[in-house]
N, C-alpha and C positions, 0 to 999 in steps of 0.2 A: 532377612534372607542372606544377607549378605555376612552376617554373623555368624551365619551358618554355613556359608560356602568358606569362610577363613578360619572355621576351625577344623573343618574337612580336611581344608589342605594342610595346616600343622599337623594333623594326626598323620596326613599321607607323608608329609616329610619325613616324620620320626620313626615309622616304620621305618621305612627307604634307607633310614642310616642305620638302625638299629638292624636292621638284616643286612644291611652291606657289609656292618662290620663282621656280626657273626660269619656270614661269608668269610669273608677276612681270614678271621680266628682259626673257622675251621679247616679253611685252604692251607695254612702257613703252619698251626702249631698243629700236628700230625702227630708227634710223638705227645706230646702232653693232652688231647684230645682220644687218642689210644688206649694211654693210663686210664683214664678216665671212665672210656667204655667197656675196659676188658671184663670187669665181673659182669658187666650184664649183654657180653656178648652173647653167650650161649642163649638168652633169650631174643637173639637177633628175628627168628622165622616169626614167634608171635606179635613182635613191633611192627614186622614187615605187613603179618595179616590183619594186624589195625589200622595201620595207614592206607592199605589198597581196600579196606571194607569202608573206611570213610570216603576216599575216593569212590567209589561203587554205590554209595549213597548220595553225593554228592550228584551221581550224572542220573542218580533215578528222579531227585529232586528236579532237575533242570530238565528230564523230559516231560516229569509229569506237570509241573508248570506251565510249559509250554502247550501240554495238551489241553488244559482247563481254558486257558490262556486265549487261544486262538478260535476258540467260540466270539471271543469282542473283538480282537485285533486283526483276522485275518492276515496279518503279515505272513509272506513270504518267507524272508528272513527271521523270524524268530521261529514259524514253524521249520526250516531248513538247522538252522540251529539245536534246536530244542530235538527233533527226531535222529538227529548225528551224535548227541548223547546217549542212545541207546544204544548205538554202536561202540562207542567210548567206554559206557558201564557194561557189554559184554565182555569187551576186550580185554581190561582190567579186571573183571570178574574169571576170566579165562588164565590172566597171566596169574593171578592167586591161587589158582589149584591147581595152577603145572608147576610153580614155585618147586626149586628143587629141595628136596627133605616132606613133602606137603603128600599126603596119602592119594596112592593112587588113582587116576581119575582119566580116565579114556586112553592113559597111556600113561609110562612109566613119567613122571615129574622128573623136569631136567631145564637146566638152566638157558639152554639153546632155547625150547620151548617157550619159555616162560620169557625170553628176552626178545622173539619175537612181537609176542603179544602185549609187552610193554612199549616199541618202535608201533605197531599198528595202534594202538590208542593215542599214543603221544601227537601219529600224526595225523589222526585225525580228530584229534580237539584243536592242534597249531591250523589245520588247513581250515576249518569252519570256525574256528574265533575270526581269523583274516577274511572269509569270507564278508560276514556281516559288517567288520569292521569296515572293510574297502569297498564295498558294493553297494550304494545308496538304495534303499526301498523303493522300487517302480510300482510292482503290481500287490494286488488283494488277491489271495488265494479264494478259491471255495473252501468250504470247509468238509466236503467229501472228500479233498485231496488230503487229510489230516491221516486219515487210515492208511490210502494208499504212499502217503511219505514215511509215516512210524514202521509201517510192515517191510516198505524196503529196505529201511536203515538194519532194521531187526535179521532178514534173511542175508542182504550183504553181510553182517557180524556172524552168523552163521556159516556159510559158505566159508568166508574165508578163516576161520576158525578151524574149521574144518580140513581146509588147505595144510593149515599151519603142523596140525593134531599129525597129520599123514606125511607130507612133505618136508617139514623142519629139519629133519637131520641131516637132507642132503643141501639145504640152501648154506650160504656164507655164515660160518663163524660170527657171532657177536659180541661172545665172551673168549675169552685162550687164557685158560690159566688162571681164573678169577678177576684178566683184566679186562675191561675195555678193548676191543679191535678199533681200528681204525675205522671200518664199517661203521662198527656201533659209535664212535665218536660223531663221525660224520651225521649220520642222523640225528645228534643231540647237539653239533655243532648246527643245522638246518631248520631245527627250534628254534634254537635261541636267534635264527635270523628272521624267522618271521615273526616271532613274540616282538623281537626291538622294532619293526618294521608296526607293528600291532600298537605298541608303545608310541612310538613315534607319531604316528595317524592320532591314535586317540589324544595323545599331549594336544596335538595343533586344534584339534575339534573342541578341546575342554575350554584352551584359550579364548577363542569364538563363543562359547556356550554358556559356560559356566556349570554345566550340567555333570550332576554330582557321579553319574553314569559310568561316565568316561574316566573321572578321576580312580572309579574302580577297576576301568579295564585297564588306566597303567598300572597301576598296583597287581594286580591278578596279571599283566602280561611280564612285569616286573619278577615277582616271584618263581616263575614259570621257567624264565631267563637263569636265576641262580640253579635252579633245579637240574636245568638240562645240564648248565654249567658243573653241578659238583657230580652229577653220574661220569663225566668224563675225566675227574682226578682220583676216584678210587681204585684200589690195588687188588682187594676180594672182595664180591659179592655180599658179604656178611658182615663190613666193617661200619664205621660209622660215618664217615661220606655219604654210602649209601644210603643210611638212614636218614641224614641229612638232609639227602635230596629229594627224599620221601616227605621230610616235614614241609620244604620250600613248594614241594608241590600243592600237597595238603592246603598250602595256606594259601595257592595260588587258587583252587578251587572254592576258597571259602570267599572269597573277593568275588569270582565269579556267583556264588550262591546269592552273596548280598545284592547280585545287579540285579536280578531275575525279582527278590523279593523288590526292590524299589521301583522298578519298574513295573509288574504285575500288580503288589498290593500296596507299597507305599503310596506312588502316585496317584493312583486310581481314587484311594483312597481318601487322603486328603484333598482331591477335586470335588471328592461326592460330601466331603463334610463343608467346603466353600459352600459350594451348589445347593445344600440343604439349608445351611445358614444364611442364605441370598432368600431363598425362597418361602422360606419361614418368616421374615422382616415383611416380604411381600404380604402374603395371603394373611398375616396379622393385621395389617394394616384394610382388609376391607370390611367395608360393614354392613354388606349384608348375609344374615343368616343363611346358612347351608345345610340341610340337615337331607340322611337317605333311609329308605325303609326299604326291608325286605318285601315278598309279596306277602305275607304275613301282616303287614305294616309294622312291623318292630323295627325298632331305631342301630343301624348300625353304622353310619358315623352323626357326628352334629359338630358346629366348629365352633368356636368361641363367643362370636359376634351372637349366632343364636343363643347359648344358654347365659350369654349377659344378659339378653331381652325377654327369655323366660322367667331366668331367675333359678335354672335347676344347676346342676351339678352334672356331668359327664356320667360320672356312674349310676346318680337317680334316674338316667332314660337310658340308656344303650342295655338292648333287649328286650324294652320296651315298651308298647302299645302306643304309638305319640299320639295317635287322633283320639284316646281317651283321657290323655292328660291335659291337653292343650286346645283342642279341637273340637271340643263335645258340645257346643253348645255357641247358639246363634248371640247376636248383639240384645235380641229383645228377651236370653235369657229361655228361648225354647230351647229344645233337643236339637243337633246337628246330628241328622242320623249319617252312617255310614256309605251307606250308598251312595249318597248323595255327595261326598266329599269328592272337589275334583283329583286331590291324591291318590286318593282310592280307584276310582275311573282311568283315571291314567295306568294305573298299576293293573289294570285289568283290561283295557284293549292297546296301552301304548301309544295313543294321542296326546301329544303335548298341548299342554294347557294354558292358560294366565288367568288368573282369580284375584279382582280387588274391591270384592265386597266382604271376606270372611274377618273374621274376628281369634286370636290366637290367647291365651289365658295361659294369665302367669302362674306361679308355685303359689303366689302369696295371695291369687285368686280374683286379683285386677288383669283387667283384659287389654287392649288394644289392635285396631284396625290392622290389618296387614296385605300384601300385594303378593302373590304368589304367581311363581313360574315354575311349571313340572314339566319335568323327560321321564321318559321310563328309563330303565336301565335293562340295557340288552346283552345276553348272551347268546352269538348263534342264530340271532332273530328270536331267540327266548328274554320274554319278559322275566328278569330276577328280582324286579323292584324299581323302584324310584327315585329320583333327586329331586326335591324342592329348594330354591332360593326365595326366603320373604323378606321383604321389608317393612320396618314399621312405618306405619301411614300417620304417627302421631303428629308428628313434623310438620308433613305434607298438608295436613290441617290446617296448622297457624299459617299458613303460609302467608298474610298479610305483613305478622308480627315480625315473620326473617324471613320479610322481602329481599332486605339487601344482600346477609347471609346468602340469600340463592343465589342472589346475582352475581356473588363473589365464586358461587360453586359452579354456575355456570359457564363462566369466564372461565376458571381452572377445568372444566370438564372440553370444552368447546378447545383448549390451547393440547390438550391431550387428545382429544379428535383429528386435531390437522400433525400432532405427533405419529399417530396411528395409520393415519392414512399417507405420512410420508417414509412409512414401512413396507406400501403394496409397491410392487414392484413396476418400472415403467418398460413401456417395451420399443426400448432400444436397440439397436445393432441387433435385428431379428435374423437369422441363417436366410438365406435367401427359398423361395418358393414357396415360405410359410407364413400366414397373417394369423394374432393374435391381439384379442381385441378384453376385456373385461370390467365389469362394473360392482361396485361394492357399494351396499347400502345399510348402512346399522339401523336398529328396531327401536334405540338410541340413539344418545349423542356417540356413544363406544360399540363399535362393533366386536362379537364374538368368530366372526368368520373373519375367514382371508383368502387370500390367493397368490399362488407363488410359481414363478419364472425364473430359471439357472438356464443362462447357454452357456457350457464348455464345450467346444473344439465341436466336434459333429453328435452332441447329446442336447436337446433342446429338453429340459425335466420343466416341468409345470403340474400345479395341481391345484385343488379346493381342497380346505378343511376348516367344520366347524365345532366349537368352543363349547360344553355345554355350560347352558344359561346365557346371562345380559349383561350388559353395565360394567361397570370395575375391573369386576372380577374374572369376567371373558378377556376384556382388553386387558389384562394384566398377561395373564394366559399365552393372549394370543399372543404380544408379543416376546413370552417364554419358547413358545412354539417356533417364530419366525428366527429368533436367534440362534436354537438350536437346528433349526435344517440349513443355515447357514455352514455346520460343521461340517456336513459329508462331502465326500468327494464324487460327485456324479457319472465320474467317468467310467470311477470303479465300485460303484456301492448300486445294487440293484434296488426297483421299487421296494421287494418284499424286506429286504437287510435294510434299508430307510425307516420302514415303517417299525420293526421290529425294534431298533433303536429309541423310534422316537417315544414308542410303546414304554419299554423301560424306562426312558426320563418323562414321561407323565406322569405313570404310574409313582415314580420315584418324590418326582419335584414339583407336581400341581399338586393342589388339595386334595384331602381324601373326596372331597364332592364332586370333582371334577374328572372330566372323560372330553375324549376328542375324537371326532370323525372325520375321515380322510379319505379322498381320495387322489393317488400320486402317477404320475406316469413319466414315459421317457422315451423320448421320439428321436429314433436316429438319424439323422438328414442323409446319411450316405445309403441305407436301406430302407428308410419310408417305414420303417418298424416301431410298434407302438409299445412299449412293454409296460403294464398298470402292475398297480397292487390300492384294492378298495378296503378300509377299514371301518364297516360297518357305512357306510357313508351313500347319498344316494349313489346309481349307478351313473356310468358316462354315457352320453346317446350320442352313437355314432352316423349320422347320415352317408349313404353311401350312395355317390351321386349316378355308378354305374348303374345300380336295382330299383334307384329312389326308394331303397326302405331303408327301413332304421336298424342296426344293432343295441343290445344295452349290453353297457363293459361292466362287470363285478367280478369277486372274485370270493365272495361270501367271505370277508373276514373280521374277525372279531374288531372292535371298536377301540381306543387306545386310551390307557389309563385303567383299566380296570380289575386285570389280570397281567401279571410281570409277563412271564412267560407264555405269550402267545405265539403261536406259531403267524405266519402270511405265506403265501403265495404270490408269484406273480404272473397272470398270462400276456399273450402276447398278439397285436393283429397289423395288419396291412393296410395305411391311410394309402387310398390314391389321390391320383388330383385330381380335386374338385368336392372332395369328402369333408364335413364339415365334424365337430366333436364340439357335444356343449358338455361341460361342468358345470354344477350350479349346487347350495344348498337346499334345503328342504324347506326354507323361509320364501322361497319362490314358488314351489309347487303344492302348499300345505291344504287342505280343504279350509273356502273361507266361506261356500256355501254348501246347504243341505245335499244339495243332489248331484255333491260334485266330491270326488272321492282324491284320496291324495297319491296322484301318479303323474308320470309326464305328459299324460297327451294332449293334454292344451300345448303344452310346448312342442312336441312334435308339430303338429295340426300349424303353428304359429311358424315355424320354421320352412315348412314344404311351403305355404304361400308368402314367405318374405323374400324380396330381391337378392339372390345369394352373388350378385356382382357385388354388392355392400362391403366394405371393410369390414375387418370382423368388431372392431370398434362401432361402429354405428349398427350391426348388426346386434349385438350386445344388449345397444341402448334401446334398440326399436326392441328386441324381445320383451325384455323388463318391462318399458312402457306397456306396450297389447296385454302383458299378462296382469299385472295391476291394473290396469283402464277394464278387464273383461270380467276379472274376478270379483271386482266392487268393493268388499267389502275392506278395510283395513288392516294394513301390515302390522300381523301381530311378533314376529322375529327379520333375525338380519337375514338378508338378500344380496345372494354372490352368484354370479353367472360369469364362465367363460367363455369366449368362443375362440376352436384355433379351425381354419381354414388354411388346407391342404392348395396351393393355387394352382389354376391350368397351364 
């Protein structure tokens, strides 16, 4: 990097002199610069409408960036930016067709006009470069304000175009005689003090930074500076100063072009190829197979670990049938009918499953014992298919022969345990009036779930979300998951813009096997307001101690990792004091007996008769316990329960 940031700056040096001097050149030698350009004066108007139509392309590039742009960034300032070039590429599109000699166009073309509308652009590209430049980033915009900011830029360039079209002839002189007025100097003298002012800020910000950014906004406020500078030494409109000042602009716009691109696509850019290249080392590294089926059962991803332990090829199953290739047939050599397969079962009511009796057969037509964990795959509450994780059981067979081998893996599993668990958050320096209490139990030595607490200033965000699957490969996940909500800004990023984010880096940088449910919330301390956003994920069960009934919080939205582009929502409710809110996975309320169906009312039912003077911490523990001790049967996934109490 560094390599890279010192050849930056030799290239920005050698400009800087290299147009200094031309400066120079063309300020001082006038007469021989003249000679020069006199045969291709007379095509001075067509140089003139190349330079202001690259300009004019120039500011469509920066608005339409900006508009694509501020779908991920929300900034303030880039959108205030980026929609003030609309105004910039009218005004310049305006000053090119009032250009005097330029065919007629809402009124006779005349240089008054057209010198106008070159002062109205100028200075509103010098007053919004300065803006952003001096104005540090406070707030996230919505992204409904994106219309109502581009349509005002757009009507103010209008209006006062309009102004200009009608009123120009009787305002102040800018040209006399083909020269410069003192007017018009002044306003290109009033450039070039906020461009060095521009200049100035960004040098000291580069120095601190190093950021290749800034090194373009001296250079782009740099050129800007000579520009305004030689429109104030030429003698006619049509000479070559003029043109001159036209190339220094041109090149000041192209420096601005390059930020927009490095900023919008370079960066972004090469973070997502880090971030791919991180995550790809990872999810290589586990070994247990992952494979998903349509409801169909046809194979549409499998990841490596599995077809090393088939034995197939990527392209020999994807599309299809995997329960007749792999699956068809028991250990003693009968028929494995279909129905009977619990992938299939899952894929047809949606109960998650775990299976470690079946048998999986290879290409080469040797079998081995396998361990299966199925989810369905939800769209919408629509079953689309399934994900199964197996592992081979051959292993787990000898286990006498690699005893110690175990002992060595559980050592390394059990030191990644107390890694993972020193990922859940503790609850410290809580806002005052609120208890928050939670307990986290893997199916495992690694859990797939978690739980997560941010206080900033008067936003208390907490929430559950689980991993699909076990083992490894959820822990690995999960803490991809924990690091990444780590990145938002809680104060200003809402539940559903959270989820939406975290949506596209699942989808992005977890396995294709992989999916996460969520649910996120954000309790204001200063208005008692709850604002959720549920992604696929159980609902939150609000006790509400004025009614003693229960509310359930969702928000029906799709699940994370499955589809880029999902939309969320977020609603929004009223804790008062003495309101209790549980969070919890679906490992806590799963059916573990027949006549017992998978919903909350154990827990409900558990919560009305427990002491709610309890911490929410021991209230927590006492839950989990009744619901385990009542249920009987054996925890077949991870177990996450919050509790936040609202206090009296």
């Amino acid at each position: 990097m560094n390599f890279i940031q010192s050849r930056d700056e030799k290239k920005a040096i050698i400009y800087i002199l290299f147009s200094l001097c031309m400066f120079i050149f063309f300020a001082n030698f006038v007469s021989f610069f003249s000679f020069l350009y006199e045969p291709y004066k007379e095509n001075f108007l067509t140089l003139h409408l190349i330079f202001e139509f690259i300009s004019i392309i120039v500011s469509i590039i920066i608005a339409s960036h900006g508009w694509v742009a501020f779908n991920h960034t929300l900034s303030t300032n880039r959108l205030i930016f980026s929609s003030v070039f609309v105004s910039v590429g009218l005004f310049d599109l305006m000053h090119t067709v009032a250009y005097k000699g330029m065919p007629y166009f809402i009124v006779e073309s005349s240089t008054t006009t057209a010198t106008w509308f070159w002062v109205l652009a100028r200075l509103s590209e010098a007053a919004v470069f300065a803006y952003v430049v001096f104005l540090p980033e406070k707030t996230k915009n919505d992204l409904s304000n994106r219309w109502k900011m581009y349509l005002f830029f757009f009507l103010f360039a209008i209006l006062i175009s309009a102004a200009v079209f009608l009123y120009a002839d009787s305002w102040p002189t800018l040209i006399d005689n083909g020269h410069p007025t003192l007017l018009k100097n002044s306003f290109e003298y009033l450039f070039i003090f906020i461009h060095a002012l521009v200049l100035l800020k960004g040098f000291n910000i580069y120095l601190k930074t190093n950021k290749c950014e800034y090194l373009l906004v001296i250079l782009s406020s740099f050129s800007l500076i000579l520009s305004s500078w030689m429109f104030t030494s030429y003698e006619s409109i049509d000479e070559y100063r003029s043109l001159a000042g036209h190339l220094f602009k041109v090149l000041g716009y192209y420096f601005l072009v390059r930020i927009i691109f490095k900023i919008n696509i370079e960066y972004p850019y090469r973070r997502l190829k880090e971030y791919s290249e991180r995550n790809k080392l990872l999810l290589e590294s586990v070994a247990e197979g992952i494979y998903g089926l349509d409801r169909e059962g046809r194979t549409i991803f499998i990841n490596k670990s599995a077809l090393d332990m088939l034995g197939y090829t990527e392209e020999e199953l994807m599309g299809n049938n995997l329960h007749h290739l792999i699956h068809y047939k028991k250990a003693d050599g009968s028929t494995n009918p279909l129905d009977e397969c619990p992938v299939f079962l899952t894929g047809q009511d949606g109960e998650m499953r775990t299976d470690s009796s079946s048998i999986f057969w290879r290409k080469n037509g040797t079998s081995f014992p396998v361990e299966l964990a199925i989810r369905a795959l939800k769209e919408n509450d629509n079953i689309i298919g399934t994900v199964t994780t197996f592992s081979d059981l051959t292993e787990t067979l000898k286990f006498r022969q690699l005893e110690l081998e175990k002992k060595a893996v559980d050592a390394e599993l059990e030191a990644a345990a107390i890694v993972q668990r020193s990922l859940l958050p503790k609850f410290n320096n809580l806002p005052n009036g609120v208890d928050i209490g939670a307990i986290n139990i893997p199916y495992k030595k690694l859990s797939g779930d978690f739980y997560k607490v941010v206080h900033q200033k008067n936003q208390l965000v907490f929430g559950v979300a689980d991993i699909c699957g076990k083992g490894v490969p959820a822990a690995i996940e999960m803490a991809m998951m924990t690091y990444s909500m780590e990145k938002f800004d809680h104060l200003i990023d809402q539940p559903h813009h959270i989820l939406r984010n975290l949506n596209r880096f699942a989808f992005t940088y977890m396995g294709d096997s992989s999916f996460v449910t969520i649910f996120l919330g954000n309790y204001d301390t200063s208005t008692s307001v709850f604002s959720y956003c549920n992604g696929g994920h159980e609902p939150g069960l609000l006790y509400k101690k004025a009614t003693n009934q229960f509310l359930e919080l969702t928000t029906n939205n799709p699940i994370l990792g499955i589809v880029k582009e999902s939309r969320y929502e977020t609603n929004y409710v009223k804790i008062e004091p003495g309101d209790i809110l549980l969070l919890y996975t679906d490992g806590l309320t799963e059916n573990r007996q027949k006549d017992w169906s998978d919903d909350n009312q154990l827990l409900r039912k558990l919560l009305l008769e427990a002491d709610h003077q309890l911490t929410a911490q021991e209230l927590a523990e006492q839950l989990h316990d009744q619901l385990n001790r009542i249920s009987g049967r054996s925890v077949m996934d991870d177990q996450t329960l919050l509790v936040f109490k609202k206090l009296v």
